[in-house]
Backbone atoms as SQL, in Angstrom:
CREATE TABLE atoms (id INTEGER PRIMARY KEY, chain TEXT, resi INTEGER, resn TEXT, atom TEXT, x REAL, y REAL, z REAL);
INSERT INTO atoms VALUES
  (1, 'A', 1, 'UNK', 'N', 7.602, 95.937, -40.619),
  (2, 'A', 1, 'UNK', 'CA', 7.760, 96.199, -39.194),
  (3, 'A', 1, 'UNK', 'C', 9.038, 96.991, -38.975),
  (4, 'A', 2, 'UNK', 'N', 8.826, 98.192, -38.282),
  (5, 'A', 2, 'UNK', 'CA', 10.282, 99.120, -37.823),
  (6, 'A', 2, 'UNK', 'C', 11.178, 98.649, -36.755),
  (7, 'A', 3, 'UNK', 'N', 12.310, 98.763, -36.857),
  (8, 'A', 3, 'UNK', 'CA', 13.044, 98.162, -35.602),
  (9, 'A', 3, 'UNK', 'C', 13.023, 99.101, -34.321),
  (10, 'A', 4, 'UNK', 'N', 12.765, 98.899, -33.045),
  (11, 'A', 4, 'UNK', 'CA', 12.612, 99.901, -32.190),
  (12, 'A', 4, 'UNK', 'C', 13.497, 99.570, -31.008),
  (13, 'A', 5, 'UNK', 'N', 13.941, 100.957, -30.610),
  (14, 'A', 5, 'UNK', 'CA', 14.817, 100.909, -29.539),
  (15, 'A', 5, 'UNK', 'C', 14.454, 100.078, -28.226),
  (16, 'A', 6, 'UNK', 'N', 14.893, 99.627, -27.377),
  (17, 'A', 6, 'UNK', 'CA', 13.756, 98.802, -26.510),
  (18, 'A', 6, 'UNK', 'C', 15.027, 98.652, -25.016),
  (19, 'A', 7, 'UNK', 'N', 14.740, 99.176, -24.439),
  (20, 'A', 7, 'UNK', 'CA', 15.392, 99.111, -22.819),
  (21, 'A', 7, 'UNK', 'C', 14.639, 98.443, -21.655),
  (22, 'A', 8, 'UNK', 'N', 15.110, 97.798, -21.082),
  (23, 'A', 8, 'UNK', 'CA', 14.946, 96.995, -20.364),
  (24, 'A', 8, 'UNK', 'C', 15.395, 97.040, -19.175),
  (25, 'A', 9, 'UNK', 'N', 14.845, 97.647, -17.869),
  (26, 'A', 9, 'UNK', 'CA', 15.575, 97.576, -16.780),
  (27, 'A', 9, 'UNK', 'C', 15.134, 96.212, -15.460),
  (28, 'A', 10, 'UNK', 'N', 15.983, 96.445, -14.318),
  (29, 'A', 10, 'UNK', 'CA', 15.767, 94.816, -13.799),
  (30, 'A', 10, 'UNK', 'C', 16.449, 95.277, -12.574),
  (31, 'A', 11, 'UNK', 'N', 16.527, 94.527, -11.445),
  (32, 'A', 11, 'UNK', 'CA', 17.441, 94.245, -10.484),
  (33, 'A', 11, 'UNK', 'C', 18.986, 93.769, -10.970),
  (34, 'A', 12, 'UNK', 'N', 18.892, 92.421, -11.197),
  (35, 'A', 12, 'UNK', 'CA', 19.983, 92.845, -11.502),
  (36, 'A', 12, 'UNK', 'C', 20.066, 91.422, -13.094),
  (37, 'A', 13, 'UNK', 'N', 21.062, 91.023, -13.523),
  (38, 'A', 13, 'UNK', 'CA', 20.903, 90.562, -14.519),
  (39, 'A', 13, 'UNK', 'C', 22.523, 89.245, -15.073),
  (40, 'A', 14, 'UNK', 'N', 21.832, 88.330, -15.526),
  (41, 'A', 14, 'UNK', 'CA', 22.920, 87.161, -16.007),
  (42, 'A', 14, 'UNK', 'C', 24.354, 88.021, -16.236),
  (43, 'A', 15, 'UNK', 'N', 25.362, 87.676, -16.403),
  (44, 'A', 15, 'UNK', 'CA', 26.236, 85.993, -15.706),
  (45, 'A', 15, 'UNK', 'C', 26.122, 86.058, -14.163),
  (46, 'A', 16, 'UNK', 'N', 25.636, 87.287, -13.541),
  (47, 'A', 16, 'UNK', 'CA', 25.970, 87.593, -12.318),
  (48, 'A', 16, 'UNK', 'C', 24.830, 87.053, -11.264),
  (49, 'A', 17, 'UNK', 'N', 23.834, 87.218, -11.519),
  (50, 'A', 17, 'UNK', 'CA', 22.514, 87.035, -11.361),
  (51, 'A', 17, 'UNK', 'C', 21.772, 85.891, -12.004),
  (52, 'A', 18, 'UNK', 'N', 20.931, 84.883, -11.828),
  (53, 'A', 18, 'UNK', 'CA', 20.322, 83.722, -12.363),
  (54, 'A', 18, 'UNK', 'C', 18.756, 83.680, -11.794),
  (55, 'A', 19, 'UNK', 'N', 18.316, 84.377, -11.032),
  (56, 'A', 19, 'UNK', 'CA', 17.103, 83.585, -10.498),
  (57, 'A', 19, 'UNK', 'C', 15.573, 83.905, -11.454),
  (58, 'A', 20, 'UNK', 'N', 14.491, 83.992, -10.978),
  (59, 'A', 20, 'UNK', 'CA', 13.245, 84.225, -11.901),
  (60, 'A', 20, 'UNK', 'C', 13.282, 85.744, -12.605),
  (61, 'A', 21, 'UNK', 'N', 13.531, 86.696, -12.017),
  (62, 'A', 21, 'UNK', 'CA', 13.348, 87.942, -12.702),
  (63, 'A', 21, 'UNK', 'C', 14.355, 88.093, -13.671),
  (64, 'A', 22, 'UNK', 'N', 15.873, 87.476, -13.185),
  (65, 'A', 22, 'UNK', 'CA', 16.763, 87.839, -14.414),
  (66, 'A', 22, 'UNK', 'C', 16.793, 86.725, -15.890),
  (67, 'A', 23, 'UNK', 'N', 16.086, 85.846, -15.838),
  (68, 'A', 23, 'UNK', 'CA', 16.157, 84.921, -16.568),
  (69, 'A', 23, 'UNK', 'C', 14.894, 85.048, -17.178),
  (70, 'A', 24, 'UNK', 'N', 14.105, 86.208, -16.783),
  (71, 'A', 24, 'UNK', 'CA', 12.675, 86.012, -17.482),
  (72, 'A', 24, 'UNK', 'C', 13.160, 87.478, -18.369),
  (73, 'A', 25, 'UNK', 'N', 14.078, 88.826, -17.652),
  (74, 'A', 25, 'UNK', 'CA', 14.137, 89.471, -18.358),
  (75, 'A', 25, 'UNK', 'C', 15.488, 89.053, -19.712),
  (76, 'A', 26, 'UNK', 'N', 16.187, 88.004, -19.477),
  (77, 'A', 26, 'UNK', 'CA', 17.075, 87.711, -20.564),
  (78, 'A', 26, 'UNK', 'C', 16.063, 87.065, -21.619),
  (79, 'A', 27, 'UNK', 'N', 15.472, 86.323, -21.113),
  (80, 'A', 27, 'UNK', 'CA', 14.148, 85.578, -22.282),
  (81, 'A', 27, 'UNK', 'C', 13.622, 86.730, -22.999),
  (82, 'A', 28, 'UNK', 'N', 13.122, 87.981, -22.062),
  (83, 'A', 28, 'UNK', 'CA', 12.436, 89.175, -23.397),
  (84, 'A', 28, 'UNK', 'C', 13.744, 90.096, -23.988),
  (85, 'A', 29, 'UNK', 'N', 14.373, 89.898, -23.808),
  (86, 'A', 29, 'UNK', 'CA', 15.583, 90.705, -24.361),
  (87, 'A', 29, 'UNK', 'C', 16.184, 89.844, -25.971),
  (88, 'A', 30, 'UNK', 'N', 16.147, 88.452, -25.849),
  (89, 'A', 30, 'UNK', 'CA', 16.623, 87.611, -26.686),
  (90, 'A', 30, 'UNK', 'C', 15.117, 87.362, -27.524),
  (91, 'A', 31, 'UNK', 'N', 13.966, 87.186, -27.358),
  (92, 'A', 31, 'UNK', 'CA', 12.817, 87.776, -28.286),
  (93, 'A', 31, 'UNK', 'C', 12.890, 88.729, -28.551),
  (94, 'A', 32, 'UNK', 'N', 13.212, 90.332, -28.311),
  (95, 'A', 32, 'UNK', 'CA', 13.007, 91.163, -29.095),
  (96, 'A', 32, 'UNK', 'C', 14.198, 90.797, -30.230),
  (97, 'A', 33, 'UNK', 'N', 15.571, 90.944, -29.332),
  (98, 'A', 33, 'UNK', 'CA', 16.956, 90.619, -30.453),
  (99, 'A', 33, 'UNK', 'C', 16.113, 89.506, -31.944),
  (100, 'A', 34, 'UNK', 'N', 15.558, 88.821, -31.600),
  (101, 'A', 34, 'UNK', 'CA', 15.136, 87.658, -32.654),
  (102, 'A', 34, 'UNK', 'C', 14.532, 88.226, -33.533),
  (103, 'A', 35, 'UNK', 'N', 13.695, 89.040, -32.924),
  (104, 'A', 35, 'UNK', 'CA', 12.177, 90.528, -33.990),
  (105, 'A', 35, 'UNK', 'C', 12.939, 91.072, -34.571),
  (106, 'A', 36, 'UNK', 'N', 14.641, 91.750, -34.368),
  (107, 'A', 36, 'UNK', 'CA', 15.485, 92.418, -34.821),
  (108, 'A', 36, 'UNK', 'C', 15.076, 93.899, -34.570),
  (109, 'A', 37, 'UNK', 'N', 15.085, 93.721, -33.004),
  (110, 'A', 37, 'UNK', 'CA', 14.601, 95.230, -32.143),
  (111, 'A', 37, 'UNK', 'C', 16.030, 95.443, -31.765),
  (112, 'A', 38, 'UNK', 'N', 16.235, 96.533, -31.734),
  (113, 'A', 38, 'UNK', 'CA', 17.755, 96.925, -30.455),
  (114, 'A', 38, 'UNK', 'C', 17.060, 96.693, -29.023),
  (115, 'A', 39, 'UNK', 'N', 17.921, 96.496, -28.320),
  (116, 'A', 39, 'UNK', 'CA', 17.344, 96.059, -26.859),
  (117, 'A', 39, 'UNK', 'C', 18.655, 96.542, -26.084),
  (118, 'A', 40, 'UNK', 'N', 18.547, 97.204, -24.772),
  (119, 'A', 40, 'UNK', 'CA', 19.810, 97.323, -23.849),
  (120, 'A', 40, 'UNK', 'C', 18.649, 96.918, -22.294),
  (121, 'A', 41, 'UNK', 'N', 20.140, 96.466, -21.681),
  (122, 'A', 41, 'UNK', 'CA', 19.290, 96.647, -20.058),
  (123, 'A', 41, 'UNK', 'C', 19.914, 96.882, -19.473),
  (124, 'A', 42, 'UNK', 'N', 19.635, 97.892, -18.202),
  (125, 'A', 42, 'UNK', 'CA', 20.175, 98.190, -16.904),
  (126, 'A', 42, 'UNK', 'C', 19.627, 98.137, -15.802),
  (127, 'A', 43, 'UNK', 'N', 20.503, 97.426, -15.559),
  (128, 'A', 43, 'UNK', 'CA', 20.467, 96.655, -13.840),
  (129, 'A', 43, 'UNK', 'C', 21.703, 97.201, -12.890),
  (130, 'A', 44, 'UNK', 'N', 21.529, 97.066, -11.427),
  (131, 'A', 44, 'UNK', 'CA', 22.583, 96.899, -10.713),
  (132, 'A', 44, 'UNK', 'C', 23.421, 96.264, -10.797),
  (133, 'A', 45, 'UNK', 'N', 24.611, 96.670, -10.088),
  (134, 'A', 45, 'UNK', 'CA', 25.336, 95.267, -9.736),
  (135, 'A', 45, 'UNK', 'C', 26.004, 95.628, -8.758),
  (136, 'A', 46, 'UNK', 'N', 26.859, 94.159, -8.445),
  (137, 'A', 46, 'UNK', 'CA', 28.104, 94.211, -6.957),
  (138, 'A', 46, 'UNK', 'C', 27.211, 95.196, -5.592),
  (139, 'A', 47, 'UNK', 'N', 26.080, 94.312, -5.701),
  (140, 'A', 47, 'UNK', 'CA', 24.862, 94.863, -4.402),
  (141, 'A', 47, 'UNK', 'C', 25.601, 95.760, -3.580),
  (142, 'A', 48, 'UNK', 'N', 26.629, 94.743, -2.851),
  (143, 'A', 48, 'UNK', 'CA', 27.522, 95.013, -1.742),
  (144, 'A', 48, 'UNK', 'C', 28.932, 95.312, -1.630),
  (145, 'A', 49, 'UNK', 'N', 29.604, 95.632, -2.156),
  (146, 'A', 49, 'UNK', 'CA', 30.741, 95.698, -2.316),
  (147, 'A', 49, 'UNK', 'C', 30.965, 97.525, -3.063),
  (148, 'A', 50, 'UNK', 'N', 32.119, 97.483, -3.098),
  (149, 'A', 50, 'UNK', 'CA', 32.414, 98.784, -3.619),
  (150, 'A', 50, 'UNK', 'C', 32.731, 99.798, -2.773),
  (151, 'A', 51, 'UNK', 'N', 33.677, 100.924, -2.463),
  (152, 'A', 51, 'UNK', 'CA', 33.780, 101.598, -1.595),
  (153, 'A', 51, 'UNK', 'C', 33.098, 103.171, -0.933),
  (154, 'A', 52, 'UNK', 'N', 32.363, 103.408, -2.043),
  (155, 'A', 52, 'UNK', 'CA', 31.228, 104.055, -1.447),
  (156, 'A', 52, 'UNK', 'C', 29.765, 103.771, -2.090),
  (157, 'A', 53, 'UNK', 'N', 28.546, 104.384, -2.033),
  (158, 'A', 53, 'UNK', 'CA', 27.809, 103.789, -2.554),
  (159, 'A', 53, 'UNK', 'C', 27.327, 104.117, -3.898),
  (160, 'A', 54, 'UNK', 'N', 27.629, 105.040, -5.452),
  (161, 'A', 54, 'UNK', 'CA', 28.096, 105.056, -6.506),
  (162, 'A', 54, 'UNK', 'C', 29.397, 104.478, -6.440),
  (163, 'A', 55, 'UNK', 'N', 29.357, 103.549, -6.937),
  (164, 'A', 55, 'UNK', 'CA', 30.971, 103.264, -7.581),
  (165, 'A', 55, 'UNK', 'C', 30.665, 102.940, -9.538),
  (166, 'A', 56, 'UNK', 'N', 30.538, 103.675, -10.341),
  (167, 'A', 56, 'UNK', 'CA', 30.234, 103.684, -11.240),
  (168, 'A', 56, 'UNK', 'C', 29.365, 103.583, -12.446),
  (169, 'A', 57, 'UNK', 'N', 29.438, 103.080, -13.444),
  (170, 'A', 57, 'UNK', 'CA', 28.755, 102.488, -14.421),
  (171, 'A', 57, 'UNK', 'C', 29.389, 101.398, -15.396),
  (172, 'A', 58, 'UNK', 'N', 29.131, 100.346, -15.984),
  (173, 'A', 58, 'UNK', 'CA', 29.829, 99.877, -16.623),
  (174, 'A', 58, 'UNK', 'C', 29.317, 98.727, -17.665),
  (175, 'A', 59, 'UNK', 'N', 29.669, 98.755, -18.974),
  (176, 'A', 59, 'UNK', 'CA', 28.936, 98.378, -20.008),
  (177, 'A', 59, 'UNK', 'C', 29.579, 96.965, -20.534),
  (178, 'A', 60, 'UNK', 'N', 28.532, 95.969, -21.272),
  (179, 'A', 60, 'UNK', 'CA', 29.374, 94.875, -21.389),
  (180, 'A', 60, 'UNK', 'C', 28.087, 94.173, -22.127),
  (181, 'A', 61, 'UNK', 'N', 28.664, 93.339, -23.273),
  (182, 'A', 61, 'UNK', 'CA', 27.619, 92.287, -23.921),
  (183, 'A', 61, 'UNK', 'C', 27.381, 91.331, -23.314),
  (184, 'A', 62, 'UNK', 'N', 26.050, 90.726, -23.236),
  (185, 'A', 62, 'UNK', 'CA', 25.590, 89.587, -23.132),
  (186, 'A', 62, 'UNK', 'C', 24.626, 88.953, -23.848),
  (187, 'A', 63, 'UNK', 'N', 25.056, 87.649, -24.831),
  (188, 'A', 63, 'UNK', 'CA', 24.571, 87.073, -25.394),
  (189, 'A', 63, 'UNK', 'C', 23.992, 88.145, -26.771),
  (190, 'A', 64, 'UNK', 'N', 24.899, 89.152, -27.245),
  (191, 'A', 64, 'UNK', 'CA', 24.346, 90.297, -27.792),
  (192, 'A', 64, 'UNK', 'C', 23.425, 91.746, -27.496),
  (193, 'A', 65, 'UNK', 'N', 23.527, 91.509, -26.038),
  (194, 'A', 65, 'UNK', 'CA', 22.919, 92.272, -25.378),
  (195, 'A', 65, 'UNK', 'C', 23.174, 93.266, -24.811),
  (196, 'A', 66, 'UNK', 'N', 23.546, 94.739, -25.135),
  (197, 'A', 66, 'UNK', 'CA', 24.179, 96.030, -24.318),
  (198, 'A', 66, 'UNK', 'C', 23.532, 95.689, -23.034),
  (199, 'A', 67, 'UNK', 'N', 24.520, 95.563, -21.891),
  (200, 'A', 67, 'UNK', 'CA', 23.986, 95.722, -20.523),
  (201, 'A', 67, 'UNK', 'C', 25.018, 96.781, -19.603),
  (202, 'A', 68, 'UNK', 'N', 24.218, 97.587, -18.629),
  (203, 'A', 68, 'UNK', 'CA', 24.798, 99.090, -18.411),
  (204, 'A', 68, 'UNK', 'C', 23.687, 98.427, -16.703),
  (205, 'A', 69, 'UNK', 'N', 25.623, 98.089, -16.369),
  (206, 'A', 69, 'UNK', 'CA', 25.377, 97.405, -14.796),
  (207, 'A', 69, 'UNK', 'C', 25.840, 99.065, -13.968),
  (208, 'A', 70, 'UNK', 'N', 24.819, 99.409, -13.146),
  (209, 'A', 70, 'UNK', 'CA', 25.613, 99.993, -12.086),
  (210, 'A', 70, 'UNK', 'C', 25.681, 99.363, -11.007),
  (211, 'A', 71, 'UNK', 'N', 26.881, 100.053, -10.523),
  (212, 'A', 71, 'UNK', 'CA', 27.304, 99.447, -9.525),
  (213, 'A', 71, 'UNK', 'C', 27.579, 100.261, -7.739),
  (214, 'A', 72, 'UNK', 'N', 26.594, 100.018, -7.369),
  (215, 'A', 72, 'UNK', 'CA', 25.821, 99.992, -6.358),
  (216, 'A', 72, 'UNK', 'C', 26.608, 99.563, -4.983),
  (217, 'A', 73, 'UNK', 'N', 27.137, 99.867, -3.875),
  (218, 'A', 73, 'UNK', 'CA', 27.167, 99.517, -2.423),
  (219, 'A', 73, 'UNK', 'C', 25.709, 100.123, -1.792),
  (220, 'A', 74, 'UNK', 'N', 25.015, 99.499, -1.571),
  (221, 'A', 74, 'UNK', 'CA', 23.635, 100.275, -0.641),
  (222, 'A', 74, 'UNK', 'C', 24.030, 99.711, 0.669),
  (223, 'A', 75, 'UNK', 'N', 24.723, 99.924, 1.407),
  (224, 'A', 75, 'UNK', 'CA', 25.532, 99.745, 2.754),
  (225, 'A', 75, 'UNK', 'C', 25.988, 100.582, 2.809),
  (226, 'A', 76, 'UNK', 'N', 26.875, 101.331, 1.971),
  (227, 'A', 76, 'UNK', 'CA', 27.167, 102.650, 2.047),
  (228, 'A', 76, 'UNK', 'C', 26.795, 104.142, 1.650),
  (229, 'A', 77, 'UNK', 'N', 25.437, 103.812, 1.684),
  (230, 'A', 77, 'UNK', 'CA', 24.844, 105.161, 1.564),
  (231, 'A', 77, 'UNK', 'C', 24.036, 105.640, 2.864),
  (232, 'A', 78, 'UNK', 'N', 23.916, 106.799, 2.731),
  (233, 'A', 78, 'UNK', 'CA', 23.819, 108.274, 4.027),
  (234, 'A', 78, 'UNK', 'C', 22.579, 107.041, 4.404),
  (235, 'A', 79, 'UNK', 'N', 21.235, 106.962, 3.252),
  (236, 'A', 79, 'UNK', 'CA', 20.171, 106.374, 4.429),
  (237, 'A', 79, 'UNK', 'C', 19.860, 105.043, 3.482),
  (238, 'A', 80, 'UNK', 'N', 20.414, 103.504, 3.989),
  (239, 'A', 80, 'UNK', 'CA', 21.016, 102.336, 3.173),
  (240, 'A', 80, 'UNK', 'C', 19.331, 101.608, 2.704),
  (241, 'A', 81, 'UNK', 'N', 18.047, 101.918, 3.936),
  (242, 'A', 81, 'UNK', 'CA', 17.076, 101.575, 3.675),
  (243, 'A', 81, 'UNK', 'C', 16.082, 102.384, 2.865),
  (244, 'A', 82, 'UNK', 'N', 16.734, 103.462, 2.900),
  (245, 'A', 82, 'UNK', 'CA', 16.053, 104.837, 1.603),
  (246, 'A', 82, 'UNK', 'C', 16.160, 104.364, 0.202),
  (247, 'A', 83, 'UNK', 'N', 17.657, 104.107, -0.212),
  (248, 'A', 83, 'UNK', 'CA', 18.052, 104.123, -1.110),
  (249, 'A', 83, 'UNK', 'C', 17.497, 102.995, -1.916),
  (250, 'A', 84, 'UNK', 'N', 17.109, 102.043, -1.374),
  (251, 'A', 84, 'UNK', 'CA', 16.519, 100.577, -2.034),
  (252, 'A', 84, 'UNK', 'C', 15.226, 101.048, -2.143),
  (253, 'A', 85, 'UNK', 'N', 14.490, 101.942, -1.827),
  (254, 'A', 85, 'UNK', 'CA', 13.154, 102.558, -2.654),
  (255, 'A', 85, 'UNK', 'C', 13.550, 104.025, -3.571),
  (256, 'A', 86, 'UNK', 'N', 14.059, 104.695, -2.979),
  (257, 'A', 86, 'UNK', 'CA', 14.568, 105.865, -4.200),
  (258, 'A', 86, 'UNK', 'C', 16.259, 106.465, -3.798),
  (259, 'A', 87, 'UNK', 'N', 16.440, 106.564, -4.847),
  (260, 'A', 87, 'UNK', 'CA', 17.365, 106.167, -5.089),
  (261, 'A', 87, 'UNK', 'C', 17.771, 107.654, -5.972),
  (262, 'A', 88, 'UNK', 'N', 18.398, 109.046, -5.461),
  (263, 'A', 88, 'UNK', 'CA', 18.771, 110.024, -6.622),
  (264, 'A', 88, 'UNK', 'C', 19.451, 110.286, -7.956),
  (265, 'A', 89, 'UNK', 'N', 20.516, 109.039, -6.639),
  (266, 'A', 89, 'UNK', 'CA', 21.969, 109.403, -7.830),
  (267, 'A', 89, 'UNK', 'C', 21.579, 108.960, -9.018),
  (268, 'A', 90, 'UNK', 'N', 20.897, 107.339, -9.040),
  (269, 'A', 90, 'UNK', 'CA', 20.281, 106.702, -9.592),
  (270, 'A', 90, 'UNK', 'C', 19.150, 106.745, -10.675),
  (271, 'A', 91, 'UNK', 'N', 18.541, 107.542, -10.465),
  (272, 'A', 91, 'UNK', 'CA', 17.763, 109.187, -10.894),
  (273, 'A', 91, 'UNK', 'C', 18.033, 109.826, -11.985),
  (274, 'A', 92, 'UNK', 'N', 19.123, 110.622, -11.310),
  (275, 'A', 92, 'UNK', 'CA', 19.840, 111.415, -12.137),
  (276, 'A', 92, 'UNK', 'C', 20.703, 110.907, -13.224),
  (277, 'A', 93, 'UNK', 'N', 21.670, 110.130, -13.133),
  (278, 'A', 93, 'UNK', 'CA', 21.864, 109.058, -14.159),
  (279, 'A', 93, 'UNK', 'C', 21.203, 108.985, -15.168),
  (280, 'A', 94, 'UNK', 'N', 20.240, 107.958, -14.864),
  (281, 'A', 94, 'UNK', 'CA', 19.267, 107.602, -15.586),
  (282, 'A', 94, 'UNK', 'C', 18.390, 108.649, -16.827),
  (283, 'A', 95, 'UNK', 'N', 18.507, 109.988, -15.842),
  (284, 'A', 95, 'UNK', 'CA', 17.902, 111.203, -16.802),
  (285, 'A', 95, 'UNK', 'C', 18.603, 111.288, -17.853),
  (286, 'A', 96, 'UNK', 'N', 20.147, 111.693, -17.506),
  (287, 'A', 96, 'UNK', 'CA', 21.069, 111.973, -18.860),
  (288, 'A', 96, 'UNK', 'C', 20.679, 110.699, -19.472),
  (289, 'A', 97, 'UNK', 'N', 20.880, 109.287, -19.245),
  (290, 'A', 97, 'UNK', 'CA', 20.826, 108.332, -20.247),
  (291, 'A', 97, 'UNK', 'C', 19.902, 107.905, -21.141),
  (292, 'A', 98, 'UNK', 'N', 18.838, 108.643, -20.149),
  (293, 'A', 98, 'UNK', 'CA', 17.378, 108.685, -21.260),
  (294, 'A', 98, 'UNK', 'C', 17.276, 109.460, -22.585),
  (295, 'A', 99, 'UNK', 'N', 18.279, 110.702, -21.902),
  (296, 'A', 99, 'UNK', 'CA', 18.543, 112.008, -23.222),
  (297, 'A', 99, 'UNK', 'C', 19.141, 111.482, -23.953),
  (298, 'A', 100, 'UNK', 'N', 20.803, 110.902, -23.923),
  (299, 'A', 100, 'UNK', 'CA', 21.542, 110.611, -24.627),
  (300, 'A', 100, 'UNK', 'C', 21.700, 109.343, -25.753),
  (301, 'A', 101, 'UNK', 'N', 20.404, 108.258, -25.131),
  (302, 'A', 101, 'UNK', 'CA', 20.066, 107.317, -26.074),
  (303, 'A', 101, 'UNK', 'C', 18.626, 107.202, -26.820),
  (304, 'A', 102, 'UNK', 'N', 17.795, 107.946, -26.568),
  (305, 'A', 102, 'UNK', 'CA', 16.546, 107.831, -27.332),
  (306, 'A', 102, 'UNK', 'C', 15.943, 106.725, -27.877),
  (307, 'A', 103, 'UNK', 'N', 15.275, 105.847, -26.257),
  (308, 'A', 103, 'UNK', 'CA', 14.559, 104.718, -26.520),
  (309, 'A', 103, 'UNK', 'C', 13.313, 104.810, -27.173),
  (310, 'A', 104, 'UNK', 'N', 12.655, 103.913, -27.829),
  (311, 'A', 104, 'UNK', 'CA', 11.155, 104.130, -28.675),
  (312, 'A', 104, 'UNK', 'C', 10.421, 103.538, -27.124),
  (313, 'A', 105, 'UNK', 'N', 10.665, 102.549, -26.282),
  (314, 'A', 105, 'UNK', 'CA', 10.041, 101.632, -24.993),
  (315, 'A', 105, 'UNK', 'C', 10.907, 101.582, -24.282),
  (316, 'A', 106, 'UNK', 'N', 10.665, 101.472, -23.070),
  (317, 'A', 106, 'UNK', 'CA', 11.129, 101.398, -21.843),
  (318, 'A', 106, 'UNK', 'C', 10.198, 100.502, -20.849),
  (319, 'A', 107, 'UNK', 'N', 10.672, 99.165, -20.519),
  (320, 'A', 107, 'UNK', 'CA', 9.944, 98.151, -20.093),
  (321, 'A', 107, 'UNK', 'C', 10.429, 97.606, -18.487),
  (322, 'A', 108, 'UNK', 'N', 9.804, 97.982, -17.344),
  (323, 'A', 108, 'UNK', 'CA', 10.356, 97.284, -16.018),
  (324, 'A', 108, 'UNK', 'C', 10.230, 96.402, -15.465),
  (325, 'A', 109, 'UNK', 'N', 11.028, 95.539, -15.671),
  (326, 'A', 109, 'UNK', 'CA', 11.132, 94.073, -15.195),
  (327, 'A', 109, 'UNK', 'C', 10.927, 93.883, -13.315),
  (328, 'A', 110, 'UNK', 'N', 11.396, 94.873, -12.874),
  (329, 'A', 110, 'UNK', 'CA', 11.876, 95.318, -11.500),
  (330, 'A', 110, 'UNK', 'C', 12.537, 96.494, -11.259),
  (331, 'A', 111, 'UNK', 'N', 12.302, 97.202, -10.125),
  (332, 'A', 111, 'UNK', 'CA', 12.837, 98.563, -9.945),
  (333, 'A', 111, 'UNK', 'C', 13.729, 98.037, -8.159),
  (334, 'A', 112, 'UNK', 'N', 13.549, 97.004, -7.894),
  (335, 'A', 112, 'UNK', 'CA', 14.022, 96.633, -6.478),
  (336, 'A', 112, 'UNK', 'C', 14.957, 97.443, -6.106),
  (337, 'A', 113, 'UNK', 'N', 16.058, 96.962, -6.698),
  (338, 'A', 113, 'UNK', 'CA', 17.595, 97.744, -6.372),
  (339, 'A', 113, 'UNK', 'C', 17.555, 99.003, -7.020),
  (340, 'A', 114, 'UNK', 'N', 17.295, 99.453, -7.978),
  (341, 'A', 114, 'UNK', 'CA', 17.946, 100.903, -8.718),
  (342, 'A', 114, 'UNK', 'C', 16.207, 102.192, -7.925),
  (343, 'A', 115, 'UNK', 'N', 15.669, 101.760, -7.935),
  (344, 'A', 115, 'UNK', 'CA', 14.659, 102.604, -7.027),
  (345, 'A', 115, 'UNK', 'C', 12.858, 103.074, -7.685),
  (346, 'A', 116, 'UNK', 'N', 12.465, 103.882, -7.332),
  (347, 'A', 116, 'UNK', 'CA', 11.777, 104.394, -7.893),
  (348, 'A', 116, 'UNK', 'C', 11.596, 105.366, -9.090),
  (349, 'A', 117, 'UNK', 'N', 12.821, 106.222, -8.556),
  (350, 'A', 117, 'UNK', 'CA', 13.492, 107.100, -9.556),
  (351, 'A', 117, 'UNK', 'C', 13.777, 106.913, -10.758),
  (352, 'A', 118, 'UNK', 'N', 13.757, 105.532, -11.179),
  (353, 'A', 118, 'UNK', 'CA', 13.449, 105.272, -12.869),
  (354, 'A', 118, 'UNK', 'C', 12.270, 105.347, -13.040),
  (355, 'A', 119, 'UNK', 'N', 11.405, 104.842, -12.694),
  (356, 'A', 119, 'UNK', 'CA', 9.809, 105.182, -13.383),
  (357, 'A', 119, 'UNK', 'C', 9.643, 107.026, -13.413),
  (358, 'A', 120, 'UNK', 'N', 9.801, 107.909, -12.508),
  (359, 'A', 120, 'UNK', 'CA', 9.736, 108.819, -12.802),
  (360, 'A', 120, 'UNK', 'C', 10.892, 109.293, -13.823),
  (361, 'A', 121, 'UNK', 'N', 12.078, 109.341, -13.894),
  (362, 'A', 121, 'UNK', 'CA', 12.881, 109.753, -15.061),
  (363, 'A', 121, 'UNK', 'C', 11.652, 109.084, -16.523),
  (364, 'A', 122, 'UNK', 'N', 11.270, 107.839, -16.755),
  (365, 'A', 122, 'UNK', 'CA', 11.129, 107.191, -17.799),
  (366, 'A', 122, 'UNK', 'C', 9.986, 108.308, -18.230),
  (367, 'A', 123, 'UNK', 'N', 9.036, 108.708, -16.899),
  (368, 'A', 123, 'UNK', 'CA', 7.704, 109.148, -17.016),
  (369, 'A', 123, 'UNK', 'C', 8.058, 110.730, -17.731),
  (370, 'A', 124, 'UNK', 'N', 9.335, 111.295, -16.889),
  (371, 'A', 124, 'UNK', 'CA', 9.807, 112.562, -17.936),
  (372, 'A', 124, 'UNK', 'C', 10.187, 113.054, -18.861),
  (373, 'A', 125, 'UNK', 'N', 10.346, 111.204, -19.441),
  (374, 'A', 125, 'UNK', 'CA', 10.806, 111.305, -20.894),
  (375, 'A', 125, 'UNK', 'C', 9.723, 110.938, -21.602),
  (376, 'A', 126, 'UNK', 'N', 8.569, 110.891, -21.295),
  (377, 'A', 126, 'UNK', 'CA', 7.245, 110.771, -21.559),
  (378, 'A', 126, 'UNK', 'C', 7.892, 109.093, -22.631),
  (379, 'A', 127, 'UNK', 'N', 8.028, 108.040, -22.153),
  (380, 'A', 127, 'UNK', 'CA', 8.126, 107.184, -22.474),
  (381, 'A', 127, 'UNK', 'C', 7.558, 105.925, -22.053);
């Protein structure tokens, strides 16, 4: 069996987050880790807070797990109820990161917070 790249995106995700979606996507993240797949996930974070509405990116283990939180104010964007279905910046991001890491799968737990705009990036990376 080959080890395969394996990304995982979500709303948002543990220590920060606990409820059914993030605890079901830490459960498939820690089965693949067990198969001895690489696995990363990106989720939002800090919903609300932050002083405009990109305030970055930012990377951090959990439980062995690359997680690539952005971080999100959707209060402060031009249209705050747009952005929680698509989402550009979010988008665009996502494009370079698709280039720059070369997943074998790409699996969506939830697109709530980060938008629509990942399924189409994922779909342009024919993934």
């Amino acid at each position: 069996v080959s080890t395969m790249r394996i990304l995982l995106i979500t709303h948002f995700f543990p220590p920060t987050h606990n409820a059914g979606t993030e605890n079901y996507t830490l459960a498939l993240a820690q089965a693949f880790l067990q198969r001895g797949h690489h696995v990363e996930v990106i989720c939002a974070e800090d919903w609300h807070t932050g002083k405009s509405y990109w305030n970055g990116v930012t990377s951090d283990l959990y439980h062995g797990i690359s997680v690539h939180r952005i971080h999100l104010n959707w209060t402060k964007a031009l249209n705050p109820n747009g952005v929680l279905f698509d989402s550009m910046a979010v988008e665009s991001w996502f494009d370079k990161f698709l280039r720059a890491y070369r997943f074998d799968v790409v699996h969506v737990t939830s697109a709530h917070s980060l938008g629509v705009g990942v399924l189409r990036a994922v779909q342009r990376a024919r993934l």
